[in-house]
PDB file of N, CA, C and O in Angstrom:
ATOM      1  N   UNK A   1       0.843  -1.185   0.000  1.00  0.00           N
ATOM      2  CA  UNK A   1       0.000   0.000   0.000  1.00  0.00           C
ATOM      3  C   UNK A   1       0.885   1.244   0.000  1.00  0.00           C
ATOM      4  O   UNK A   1       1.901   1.259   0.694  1.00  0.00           O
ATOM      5  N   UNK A   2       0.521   2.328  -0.782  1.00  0.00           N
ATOM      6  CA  UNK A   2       1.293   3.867  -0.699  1.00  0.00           C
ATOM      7  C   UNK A   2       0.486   4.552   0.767  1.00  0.00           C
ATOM      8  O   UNK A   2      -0.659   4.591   1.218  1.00  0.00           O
ATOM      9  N   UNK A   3       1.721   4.991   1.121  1.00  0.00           N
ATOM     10  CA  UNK A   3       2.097   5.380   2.177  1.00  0.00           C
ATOM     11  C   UNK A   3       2.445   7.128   2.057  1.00  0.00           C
ATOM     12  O   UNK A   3       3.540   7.419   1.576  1.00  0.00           O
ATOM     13  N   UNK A   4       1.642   8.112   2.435  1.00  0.00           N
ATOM     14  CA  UNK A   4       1.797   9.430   2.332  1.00  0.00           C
ATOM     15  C   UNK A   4       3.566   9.493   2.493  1.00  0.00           C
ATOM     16  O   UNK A   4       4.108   8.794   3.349  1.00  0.00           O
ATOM     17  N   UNK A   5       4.499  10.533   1.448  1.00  0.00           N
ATOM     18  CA  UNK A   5       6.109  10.015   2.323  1.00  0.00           C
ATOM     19  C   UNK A   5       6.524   9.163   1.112  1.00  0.00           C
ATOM     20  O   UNK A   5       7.570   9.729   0.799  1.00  0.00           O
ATOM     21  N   UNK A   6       6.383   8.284   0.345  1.00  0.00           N
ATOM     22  CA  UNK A   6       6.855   7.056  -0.357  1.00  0.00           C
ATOM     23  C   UNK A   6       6.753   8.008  -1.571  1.00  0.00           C
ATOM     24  O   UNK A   6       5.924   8.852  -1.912  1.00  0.00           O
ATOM     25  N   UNK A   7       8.467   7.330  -2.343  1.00  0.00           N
ATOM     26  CA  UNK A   7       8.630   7.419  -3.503  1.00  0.00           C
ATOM     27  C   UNK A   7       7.847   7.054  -4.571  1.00  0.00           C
ATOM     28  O   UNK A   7       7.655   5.849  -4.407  1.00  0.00           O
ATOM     29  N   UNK A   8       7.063   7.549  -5.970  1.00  0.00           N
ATOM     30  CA  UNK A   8       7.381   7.060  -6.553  1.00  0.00           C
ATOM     31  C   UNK A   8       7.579   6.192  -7.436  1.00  0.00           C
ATOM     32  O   UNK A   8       7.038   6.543  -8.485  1.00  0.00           O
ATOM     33  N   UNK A   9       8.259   4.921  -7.545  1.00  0.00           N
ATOM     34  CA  UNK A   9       9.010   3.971  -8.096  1.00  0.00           C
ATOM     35  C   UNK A   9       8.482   4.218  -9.551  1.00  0.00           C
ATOM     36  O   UNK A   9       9.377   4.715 -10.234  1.00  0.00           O
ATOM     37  N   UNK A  10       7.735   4.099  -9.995  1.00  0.00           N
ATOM     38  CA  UNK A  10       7.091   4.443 -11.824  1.00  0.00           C
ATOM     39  C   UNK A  10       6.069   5.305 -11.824  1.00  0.00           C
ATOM     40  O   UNK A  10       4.947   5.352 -11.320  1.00  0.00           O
ATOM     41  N   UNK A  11       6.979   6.223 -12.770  1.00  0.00           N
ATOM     42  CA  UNK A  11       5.731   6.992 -12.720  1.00  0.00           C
ATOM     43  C   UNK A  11       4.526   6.804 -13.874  1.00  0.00           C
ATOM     44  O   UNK A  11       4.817   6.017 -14.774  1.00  0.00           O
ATOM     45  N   UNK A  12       3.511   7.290 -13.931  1.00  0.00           N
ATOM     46  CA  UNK A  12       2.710   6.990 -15.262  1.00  0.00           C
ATOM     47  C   UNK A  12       2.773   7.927 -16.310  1.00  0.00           C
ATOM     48  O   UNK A  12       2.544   9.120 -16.109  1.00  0.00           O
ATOM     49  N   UNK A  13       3.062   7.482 -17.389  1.00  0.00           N
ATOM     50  CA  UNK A  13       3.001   8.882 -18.401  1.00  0.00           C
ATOM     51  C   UNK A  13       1.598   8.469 -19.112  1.00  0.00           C
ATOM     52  O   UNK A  13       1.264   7.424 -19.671  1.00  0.00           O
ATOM     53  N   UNK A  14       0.835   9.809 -18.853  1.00  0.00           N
ATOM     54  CA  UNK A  14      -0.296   9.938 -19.798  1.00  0.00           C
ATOM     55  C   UNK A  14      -0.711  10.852 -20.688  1.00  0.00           C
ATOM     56  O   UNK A  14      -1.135  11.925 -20.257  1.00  0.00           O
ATOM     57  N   UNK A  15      -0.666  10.585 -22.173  1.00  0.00           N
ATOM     58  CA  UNK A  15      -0.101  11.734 -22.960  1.00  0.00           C
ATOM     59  C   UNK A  15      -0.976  11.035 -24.299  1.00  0.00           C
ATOM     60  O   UNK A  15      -1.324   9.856 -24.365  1.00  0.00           O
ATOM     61  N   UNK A  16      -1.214  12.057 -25.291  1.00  0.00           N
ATOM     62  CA  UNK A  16      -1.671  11.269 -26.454  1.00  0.00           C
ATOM     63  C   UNK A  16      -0.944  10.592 -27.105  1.00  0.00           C
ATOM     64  O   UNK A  16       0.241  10.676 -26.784  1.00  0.00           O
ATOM     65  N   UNK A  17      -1.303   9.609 -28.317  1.00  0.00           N
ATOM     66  CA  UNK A  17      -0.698   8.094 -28.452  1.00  0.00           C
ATOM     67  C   UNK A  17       0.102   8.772 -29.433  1.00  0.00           C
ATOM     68  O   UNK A  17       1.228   8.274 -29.420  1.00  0.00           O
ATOM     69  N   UNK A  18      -0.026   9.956 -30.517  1.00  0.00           N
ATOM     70  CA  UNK A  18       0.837  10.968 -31.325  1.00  0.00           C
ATOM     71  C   UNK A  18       1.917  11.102 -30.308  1.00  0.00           C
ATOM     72  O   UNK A  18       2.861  10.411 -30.691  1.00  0.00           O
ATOM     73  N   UNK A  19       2.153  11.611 -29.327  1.00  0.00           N
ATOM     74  CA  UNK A  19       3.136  12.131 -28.567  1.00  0.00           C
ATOM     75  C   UNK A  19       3.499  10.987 -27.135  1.00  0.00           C
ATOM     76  O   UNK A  19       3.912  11.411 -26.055  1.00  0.00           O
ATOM     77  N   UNK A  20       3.276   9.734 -27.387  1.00  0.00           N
ATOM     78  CA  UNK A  20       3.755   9.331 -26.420  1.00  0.00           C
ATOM     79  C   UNK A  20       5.092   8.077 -26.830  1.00  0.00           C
ATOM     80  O   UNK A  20       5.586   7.353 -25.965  1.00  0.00           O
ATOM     81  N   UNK A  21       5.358   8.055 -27.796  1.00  0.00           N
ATOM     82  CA  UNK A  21       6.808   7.127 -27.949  1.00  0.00           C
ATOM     83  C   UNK A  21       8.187   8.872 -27.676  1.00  0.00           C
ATOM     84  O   UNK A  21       9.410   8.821 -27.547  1.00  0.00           O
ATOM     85  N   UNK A  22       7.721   9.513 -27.680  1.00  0.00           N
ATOM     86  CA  UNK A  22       8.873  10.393 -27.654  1.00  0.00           C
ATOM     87  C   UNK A  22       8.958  10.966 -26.078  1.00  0.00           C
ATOM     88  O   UNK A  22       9.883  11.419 -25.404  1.00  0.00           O
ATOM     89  N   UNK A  23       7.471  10.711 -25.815  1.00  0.00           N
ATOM     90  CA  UNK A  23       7.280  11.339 -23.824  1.00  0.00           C
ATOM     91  C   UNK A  23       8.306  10.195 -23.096  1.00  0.00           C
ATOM     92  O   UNK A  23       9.146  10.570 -22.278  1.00  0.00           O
ATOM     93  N   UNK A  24       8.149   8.644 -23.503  1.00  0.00           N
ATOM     94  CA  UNK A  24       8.593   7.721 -23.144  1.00  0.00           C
ATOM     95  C   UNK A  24      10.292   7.578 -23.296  1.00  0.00           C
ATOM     96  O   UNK A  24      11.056   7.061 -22.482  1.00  0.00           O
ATOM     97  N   UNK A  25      10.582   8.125 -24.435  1.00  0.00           N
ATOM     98  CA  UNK A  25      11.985   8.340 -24.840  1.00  0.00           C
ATOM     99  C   UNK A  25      12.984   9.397 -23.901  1.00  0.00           C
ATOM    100  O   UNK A  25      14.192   9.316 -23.680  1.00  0.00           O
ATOM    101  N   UNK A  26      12.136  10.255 -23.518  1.00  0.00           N
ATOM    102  CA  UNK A  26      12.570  10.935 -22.709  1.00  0.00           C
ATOM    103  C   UNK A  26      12.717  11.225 -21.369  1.00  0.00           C
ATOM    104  O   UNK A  26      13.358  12.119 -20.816  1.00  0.00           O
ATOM    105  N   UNK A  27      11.751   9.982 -20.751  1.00  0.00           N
ATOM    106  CA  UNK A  27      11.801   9.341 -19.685  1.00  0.00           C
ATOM    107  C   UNK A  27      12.827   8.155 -19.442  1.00  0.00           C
ATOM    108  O   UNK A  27      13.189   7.889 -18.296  1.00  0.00           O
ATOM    109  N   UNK A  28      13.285   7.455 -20.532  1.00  0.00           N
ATOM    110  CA  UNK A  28      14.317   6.794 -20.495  1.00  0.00           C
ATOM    111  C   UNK A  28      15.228   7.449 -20.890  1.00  0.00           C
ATOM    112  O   UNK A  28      16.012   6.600 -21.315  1.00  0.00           O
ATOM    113  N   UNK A  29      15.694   8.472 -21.050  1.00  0.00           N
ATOM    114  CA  UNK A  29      16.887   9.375 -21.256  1.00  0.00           C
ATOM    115  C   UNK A  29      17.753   9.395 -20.444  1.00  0.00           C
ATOM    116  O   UNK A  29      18.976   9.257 -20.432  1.00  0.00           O
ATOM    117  N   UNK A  30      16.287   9.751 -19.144  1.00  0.00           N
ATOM    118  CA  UNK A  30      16.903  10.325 -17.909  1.00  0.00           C
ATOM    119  C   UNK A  30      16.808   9.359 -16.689  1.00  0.00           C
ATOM    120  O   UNK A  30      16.785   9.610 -15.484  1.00  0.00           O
ATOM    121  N   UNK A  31      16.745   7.801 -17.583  1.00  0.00           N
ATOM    122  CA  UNK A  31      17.286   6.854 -16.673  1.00  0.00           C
ATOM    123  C   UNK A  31      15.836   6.353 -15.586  1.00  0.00           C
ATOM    124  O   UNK A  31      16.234   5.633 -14.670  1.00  0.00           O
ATOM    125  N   UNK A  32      14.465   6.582 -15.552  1.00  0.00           N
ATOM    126  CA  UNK A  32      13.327   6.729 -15.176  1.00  0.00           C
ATOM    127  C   UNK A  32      12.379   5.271 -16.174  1.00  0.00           C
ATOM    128  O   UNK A  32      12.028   5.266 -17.354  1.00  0.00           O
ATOM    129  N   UNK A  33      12.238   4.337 -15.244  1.00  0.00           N
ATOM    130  CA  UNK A  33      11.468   3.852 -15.791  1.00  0.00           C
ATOM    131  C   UNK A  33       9.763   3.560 -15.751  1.00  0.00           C
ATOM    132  O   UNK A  33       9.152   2.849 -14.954  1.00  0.00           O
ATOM    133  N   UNK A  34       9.274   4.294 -16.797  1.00  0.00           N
ATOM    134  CA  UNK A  34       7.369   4.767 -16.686  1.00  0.00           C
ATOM    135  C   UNK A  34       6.957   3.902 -17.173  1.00  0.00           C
ATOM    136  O   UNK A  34       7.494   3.120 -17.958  1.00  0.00           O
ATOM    137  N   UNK A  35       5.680   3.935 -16.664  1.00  0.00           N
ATOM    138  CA  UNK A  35       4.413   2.969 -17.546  1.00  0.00           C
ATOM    139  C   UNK A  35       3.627   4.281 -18.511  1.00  0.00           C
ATOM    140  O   UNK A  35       3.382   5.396 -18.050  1.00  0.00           O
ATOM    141  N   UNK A  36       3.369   3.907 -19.698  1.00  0.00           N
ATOM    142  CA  UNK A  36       2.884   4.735 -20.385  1.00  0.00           C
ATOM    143  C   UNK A  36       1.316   3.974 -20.219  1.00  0.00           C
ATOM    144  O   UNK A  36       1.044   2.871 -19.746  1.00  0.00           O
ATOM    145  N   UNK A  37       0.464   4.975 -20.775  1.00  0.00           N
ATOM    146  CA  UNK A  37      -1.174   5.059 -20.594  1.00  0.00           C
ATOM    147  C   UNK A  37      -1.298   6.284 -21.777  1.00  0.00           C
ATOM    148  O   UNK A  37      -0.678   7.347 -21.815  1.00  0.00           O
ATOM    149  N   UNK A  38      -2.279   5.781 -22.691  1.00  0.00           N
ATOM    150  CA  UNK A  38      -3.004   6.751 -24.142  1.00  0.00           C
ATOM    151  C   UNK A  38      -3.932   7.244 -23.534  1.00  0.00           C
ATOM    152  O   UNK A  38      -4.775   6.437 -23.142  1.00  0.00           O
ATOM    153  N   UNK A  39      -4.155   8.672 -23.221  1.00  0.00           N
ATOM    154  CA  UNK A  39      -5.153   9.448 -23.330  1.00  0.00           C
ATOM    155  C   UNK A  39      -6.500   9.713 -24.631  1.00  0.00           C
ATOM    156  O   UNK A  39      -7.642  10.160 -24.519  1.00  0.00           O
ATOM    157  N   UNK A  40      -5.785   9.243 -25.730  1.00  0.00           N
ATOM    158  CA  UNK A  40      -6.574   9.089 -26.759  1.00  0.00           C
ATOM    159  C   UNK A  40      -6.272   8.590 -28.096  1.00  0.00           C
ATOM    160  O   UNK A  40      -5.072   8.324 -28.146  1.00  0.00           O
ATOM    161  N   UNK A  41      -6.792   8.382 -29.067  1.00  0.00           N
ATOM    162  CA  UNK A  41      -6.223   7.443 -30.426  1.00  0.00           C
ATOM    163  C   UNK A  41      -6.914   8.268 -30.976  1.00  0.00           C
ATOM    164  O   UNK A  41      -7.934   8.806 -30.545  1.00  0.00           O
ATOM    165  N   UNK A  42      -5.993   8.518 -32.705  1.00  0.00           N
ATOM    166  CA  UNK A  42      -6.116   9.212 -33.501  1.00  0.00           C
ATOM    167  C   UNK A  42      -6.805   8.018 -34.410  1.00  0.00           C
ATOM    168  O   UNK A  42      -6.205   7.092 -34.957  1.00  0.00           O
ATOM    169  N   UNK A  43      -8.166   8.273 -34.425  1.00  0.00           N
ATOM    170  CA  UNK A  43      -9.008   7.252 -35.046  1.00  0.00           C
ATOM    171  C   UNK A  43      -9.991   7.827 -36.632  1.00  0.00           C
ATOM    172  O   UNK A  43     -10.622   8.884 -36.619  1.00  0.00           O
ATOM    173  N   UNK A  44      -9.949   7.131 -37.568  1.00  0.00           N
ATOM    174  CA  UNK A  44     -10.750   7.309 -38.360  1.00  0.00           C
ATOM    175  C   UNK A  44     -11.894   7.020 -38.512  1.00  0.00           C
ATOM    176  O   UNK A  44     -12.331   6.475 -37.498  1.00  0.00           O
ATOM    177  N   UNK A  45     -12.816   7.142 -39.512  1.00  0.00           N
ATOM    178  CA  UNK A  45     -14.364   6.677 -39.760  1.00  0.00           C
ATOM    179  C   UNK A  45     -14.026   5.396 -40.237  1.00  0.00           C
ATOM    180  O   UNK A  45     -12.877   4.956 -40.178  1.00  0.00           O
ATOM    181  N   UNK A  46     -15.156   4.669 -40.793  1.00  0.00           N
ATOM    182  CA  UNK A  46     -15.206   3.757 -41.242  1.00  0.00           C
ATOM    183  C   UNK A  46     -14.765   3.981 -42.773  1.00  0.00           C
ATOM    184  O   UNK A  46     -15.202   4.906 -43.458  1.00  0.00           O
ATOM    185  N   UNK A  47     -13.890   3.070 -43.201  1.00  0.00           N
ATOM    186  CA  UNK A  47     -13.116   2.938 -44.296  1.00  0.00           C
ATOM    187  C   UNK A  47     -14.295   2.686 -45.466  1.00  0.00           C
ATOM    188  O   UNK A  47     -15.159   1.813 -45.389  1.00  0.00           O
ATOM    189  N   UNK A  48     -14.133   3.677 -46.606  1.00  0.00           N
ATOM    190  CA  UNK A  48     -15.129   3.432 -47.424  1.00  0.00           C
ATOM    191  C   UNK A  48     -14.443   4.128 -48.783  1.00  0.00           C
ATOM    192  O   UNK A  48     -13.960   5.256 -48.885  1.00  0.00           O
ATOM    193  N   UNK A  49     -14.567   3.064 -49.800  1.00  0.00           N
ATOM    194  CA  UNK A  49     -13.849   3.540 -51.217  1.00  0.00           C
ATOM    195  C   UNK A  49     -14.499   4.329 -51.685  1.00  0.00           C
ATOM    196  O   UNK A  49     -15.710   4.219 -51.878  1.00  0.00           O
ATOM    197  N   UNK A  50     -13.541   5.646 -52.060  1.00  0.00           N
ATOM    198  CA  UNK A  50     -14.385   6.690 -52.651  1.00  0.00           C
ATOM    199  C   UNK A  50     -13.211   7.434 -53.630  1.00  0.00           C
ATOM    200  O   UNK A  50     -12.039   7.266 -53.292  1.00  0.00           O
ATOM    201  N   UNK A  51     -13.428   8.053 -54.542  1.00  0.00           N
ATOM    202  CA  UNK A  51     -12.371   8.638 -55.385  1.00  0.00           C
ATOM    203  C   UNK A  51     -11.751   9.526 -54.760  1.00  0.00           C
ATOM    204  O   UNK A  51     -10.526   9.645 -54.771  1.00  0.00           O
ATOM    205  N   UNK A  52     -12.853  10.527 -53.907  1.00  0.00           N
ATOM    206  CA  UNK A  52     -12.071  11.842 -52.899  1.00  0.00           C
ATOM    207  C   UNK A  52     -11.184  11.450 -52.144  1.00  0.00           C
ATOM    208  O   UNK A  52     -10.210  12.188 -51.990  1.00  0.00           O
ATOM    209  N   UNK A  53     -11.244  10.167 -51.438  1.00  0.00           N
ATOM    210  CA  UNK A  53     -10.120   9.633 -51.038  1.00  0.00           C
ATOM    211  C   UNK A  53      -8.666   9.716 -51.835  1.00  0.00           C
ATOM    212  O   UNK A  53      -7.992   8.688 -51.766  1.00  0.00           O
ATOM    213  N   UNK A  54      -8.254  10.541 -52.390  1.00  0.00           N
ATOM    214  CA  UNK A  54      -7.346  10.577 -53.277  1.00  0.00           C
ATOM    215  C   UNK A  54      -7.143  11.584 -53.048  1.00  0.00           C
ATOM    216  O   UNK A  54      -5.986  11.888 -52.760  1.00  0.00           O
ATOM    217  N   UNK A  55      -8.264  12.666 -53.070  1.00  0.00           N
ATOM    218  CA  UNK A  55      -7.751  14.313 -53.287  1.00  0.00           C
ATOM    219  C   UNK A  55      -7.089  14.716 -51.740  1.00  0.00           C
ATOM    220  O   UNK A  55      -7.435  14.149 -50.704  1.00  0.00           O
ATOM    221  N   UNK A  56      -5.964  15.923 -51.823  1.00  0.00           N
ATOM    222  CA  UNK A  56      -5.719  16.455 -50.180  1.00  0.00           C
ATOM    223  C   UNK A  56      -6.921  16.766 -49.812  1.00  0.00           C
ATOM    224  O   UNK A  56      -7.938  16.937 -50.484  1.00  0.00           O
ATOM    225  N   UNK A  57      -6.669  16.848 -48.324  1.00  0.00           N
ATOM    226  CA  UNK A  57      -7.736  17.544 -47.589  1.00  0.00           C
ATOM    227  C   UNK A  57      -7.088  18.154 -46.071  1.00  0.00           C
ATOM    228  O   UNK A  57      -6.457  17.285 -45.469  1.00  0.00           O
ATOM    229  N   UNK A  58      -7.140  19.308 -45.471  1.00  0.00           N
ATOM    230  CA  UNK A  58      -6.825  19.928 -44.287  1.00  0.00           C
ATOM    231  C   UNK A  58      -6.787  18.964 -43.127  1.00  0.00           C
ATOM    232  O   UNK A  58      -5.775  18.955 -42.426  1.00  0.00           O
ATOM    233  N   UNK A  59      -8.013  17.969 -42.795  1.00  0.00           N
ATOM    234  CA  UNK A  59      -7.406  17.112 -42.262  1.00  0.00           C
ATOM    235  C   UNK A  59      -6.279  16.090 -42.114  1.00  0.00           C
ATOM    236  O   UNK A  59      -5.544  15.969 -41.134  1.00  0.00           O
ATOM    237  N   UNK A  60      -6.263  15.556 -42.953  1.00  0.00           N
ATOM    238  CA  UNK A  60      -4.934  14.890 -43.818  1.00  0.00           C
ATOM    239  C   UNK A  60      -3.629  15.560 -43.622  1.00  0.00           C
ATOM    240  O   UNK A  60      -2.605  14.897 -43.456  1.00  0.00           O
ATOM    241  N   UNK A  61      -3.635  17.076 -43.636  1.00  0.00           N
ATOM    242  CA  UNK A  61      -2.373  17.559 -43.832  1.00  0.00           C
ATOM    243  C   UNK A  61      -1.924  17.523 -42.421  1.00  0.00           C
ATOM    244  O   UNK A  61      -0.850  17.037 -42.069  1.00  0.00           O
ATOM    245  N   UNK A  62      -2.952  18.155 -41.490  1.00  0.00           N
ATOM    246  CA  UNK A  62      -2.502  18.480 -40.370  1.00  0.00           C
ATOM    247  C   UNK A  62      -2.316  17.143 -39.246  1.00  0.00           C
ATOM    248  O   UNK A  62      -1.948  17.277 -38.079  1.00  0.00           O
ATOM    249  N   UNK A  63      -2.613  16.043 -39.813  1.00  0.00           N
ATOM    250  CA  UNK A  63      -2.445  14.300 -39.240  1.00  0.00           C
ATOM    251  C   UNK A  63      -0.989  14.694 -39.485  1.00  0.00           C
ATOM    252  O   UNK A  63      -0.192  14.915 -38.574  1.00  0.00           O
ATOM    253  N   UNK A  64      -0.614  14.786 -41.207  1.00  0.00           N
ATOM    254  CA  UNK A  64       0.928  14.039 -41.275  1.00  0.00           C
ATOM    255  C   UNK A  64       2.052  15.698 -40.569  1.00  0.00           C
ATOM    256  O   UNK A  64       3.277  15.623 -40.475  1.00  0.00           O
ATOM    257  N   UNK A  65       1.188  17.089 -40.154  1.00  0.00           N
ATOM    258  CA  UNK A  65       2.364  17.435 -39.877  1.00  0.00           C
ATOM    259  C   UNK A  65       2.773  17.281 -38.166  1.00  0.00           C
ATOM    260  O   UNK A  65       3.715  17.851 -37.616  1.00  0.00           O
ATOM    261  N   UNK A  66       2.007  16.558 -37.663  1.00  0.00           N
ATOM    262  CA  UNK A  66       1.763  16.476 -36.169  1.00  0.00           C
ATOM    263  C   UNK A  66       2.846  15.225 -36.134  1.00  0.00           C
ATOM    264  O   UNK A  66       3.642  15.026 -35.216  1.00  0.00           O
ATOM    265  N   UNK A  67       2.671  14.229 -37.621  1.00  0.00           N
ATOM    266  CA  UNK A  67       3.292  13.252 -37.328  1.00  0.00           C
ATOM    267  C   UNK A  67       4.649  14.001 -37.751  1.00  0.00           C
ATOM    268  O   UNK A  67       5.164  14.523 -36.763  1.00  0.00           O
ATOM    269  N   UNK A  68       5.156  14.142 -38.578  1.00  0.00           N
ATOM    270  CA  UNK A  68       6.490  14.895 -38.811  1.00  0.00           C
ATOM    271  C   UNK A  68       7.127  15.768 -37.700  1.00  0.00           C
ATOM    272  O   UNK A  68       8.334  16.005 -37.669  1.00  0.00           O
ATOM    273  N   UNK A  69       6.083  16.312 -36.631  1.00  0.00           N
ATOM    274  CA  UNK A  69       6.842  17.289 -35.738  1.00  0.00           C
ATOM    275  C   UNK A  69       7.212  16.388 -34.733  1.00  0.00           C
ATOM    276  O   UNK A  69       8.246  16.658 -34.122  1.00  0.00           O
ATOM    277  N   UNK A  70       6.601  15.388 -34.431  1.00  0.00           N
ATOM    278  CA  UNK A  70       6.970  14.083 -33.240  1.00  0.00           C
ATOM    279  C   UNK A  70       8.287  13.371 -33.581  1.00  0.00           C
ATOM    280  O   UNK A  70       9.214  13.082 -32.825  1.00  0.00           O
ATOM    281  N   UNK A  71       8.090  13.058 -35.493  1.00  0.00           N
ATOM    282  CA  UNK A  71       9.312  12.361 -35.709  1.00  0.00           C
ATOM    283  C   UNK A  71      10.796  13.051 -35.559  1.00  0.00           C
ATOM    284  O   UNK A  71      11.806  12.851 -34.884  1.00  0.00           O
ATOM    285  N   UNK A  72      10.511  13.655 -36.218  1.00  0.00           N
ATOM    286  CA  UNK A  72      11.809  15.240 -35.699  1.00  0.00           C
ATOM    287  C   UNK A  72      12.065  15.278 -34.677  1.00  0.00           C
ATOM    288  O   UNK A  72      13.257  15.143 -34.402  1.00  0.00           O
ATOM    289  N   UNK A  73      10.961  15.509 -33.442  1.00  0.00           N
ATOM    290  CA  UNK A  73      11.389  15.396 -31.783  1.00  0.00           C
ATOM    291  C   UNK A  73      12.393  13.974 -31.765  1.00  0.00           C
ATOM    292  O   UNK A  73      13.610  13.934 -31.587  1.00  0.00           O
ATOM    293  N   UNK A  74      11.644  13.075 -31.961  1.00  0.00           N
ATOM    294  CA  UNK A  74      12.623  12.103 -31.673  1.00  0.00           C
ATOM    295  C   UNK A  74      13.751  11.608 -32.003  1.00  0.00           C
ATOM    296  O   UNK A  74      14.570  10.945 -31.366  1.00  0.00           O
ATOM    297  N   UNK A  75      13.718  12.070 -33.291  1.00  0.00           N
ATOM    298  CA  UNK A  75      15.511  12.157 -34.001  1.00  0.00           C
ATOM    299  C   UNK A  75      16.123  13.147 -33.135  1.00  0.00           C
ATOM    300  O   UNK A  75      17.284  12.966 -32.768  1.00  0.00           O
ATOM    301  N   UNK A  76      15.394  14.305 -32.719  1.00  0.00           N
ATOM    302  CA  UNK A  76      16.549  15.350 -32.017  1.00  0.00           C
ATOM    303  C   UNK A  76      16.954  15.157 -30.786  1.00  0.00           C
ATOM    304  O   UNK A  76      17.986  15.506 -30.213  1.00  0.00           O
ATOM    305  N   UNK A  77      15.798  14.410 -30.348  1.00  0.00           N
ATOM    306  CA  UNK A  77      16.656  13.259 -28.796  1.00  0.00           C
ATOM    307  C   UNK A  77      17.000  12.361 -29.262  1.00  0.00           C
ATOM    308  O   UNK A  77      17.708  11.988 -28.327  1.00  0.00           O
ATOM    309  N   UNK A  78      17.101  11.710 -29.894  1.00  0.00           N
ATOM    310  CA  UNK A  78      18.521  10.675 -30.293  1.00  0.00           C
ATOM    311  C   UNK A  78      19.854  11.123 -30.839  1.00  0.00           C
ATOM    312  O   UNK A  78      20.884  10.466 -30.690  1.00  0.00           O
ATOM    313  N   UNK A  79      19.786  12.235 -31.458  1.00  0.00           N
ATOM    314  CA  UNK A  79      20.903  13.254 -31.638  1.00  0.00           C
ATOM    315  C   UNK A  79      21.260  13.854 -30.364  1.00  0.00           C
ATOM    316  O   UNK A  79      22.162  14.664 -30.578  1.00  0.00           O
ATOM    317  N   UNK A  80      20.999  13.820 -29.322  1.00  0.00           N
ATOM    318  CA  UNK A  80      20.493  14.601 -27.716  1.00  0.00           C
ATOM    319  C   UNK A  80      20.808  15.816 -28.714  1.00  0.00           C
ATOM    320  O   UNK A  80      21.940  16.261 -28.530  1.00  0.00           O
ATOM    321  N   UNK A  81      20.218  16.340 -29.537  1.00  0.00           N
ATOM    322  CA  UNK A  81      19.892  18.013 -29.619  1.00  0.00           C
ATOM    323  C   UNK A  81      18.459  18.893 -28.434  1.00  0.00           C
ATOM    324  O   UNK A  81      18.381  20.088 -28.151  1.00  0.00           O
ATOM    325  N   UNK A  82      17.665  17.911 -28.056  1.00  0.00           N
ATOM    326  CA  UNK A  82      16.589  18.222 -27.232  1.00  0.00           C
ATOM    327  C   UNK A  82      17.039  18.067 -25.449  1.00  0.00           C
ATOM    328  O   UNK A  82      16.202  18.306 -24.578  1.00  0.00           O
TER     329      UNK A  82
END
Protein backbone atom coordinates (compact mmCIF):
# COMPACT_ATOMS: atom_id res chain seq x y z
CA UNK A 1 0.00 0.00 0.00
CA UNK A 2 1.29 3.87 -0.70
CA UNK A 3 2.10 5.38 2.18
CA UNK A 4 1.80 9.43 2.33
CA UNK A 5 6.11 10.02 2.32
CA UNK A 6 6.85 7.06 -0.36
CA UNK A 7 8.63 7.42 -3.50
CA UNK A 8 7.38 7.06 -6.55
CA UNK A 9 9.01 3.97 -8.10
CA UNK A 10 7.09 4.44 -11.82
CA UNK A 11 5.73 6.99 -12.72
CA UNK A 12 2.71 6.99 -15.26
CA UNK A 13 3.00 8.88 -18.40
CA UNK A 14 -0.30 9.94 -19.80
CA UNK A 15 -0.10 11.73 -22.96
CA UNK A 16 -1.67 11.27 -26.45
CA UNK A 17 -0.70 8.09 -28.45
CA UNK A 18 0.84 10.97 -31.32
CA UNK A 19 3.14 12.13 -28.57
CA UNK A 20 3.76 9.33 -26.42
CA UNK A 21 6.81 7.13 -27.95
CA UNK A 22 8.87 10.39 -27.65
CA UNK A 23 7.28 11.34 -23.82
CA UNK A 24 8.59 7.72 -23.14
CA UNK A 25 11.98 8.34 -24.84
CA UNK A 26 12.57 10.94 -22.71
CA UNK A 27 11.80 9.34 -19.69
CA UNK A 28 14.32 6.79 -20.49
CA UNK A 29 16.89 9.37 -21.26
CA UNK A 30 16.90 10.33 -17.91
CA UNK A 31 17.29 6.85 -16.67
CA UNK A 32 13.33 6.73 -15.18
CA UNK A 33 11.47 3.85 -15.79
CA UNK A 34 7.37 4.77 -16.69
CA UNK A 35 4.41 2.97 -17.55
CA UNK A 36 2.88 4.74 -20.38
CA UNK A 37 -1.17 5.06 -20.59
CA UNK A 38 -3.00 6.75 -24.14
CA UNK A 39 -5.15 9.45 -23.33
CA UNK A 40 -6.57 9.09 -26.76
CA UNK A 41 -6.22 7.44 -30.43
CA UNK A 42 -6.12 9.21 -33.50
CA UNK A 43 -9.01 7.25 -35.05
CA UNK A 44 -10.75 7.31 -38.36
CA UNK A 45 -14.36 6.68 -39.76
CA UNK A 46 -15.21 3.76 -41.24
CA UNK A 47 -13.12 2.94 -44.30
CA UNK A 48 -15.13 3.43 -47.42
CA UNK A 49 -13.85 3.54 -51.22
CA UNK A 50 -14.39 6.69 -52.65
CA UNK A 51 -12.37 8.64 -55.39
CA UNK A 52 -12.07 11.84 -52.90
CA UNK A 53 -10.12 9.63 -51.04
CA UNK A 54 -7.35 10.58 -53.28
CA UNK A 55 -7.75 14.31 -53.29
CA UNK A 56 -5.72 16.46 -50.18
CA UNK A 57 -7.74 17.54 -47.59
CA UNK A 58 -6.82 19.93 -44.29
CA UNK A 59 -7.41 17.11 -42.26
CA UNK A 60 -4.93 14.89 -43.82
CA UNK A 61 -2.37 17.56 -43.83
CA UNK A 62 -2.50 18.48 -40.37
CA UNK A 63 -2.45 14.30 -39.24
CA UNK A 64 0.93 14.04 -41.27
CA UNK A 65 2.36 17.44 -39.88
CA UNK A 66 1.76 16.48 -36.17
CA UNK A 67 3.29 13.25 -37.33
CA UNK A 68 6.49 14.90 -38.81
CA UNK A 69 6.84 17.29 -35.74
CA UNK A 70 6.97 14.08 -33.24
CA UNK A 71 9.31 12.36 -35.71
CA UNK A 72 11.81 15.24 -35.70
CA UNK A 73 11.39 15.40 -31.78
CA UNK A 74 12.62 12.10 -31.67
CA UNK A 75 15.51 12.16 -34.00
CA UNK A 76 16.55 15.35 -32.02
CA UNK A 77 16.66 13.26 -28.80
CA UNK A 78 18.52 10.67 -30.29
CA UNK A 79 20.90 13.25 -31.64
CA UNK A 80 20.49 14.60 -27.72
CA UNK A 81 19.89 18.01 -29.62
CA UNK A 82 16.59 18.22 -27.23
Amino acid sequence: AFRHGEYVNKPLVITSGFHLPRAMEIFAREGIEATPYVADYQMSDELVFSIFNFLPNNGSLNTSCMAIREYLGILALKLKMQ
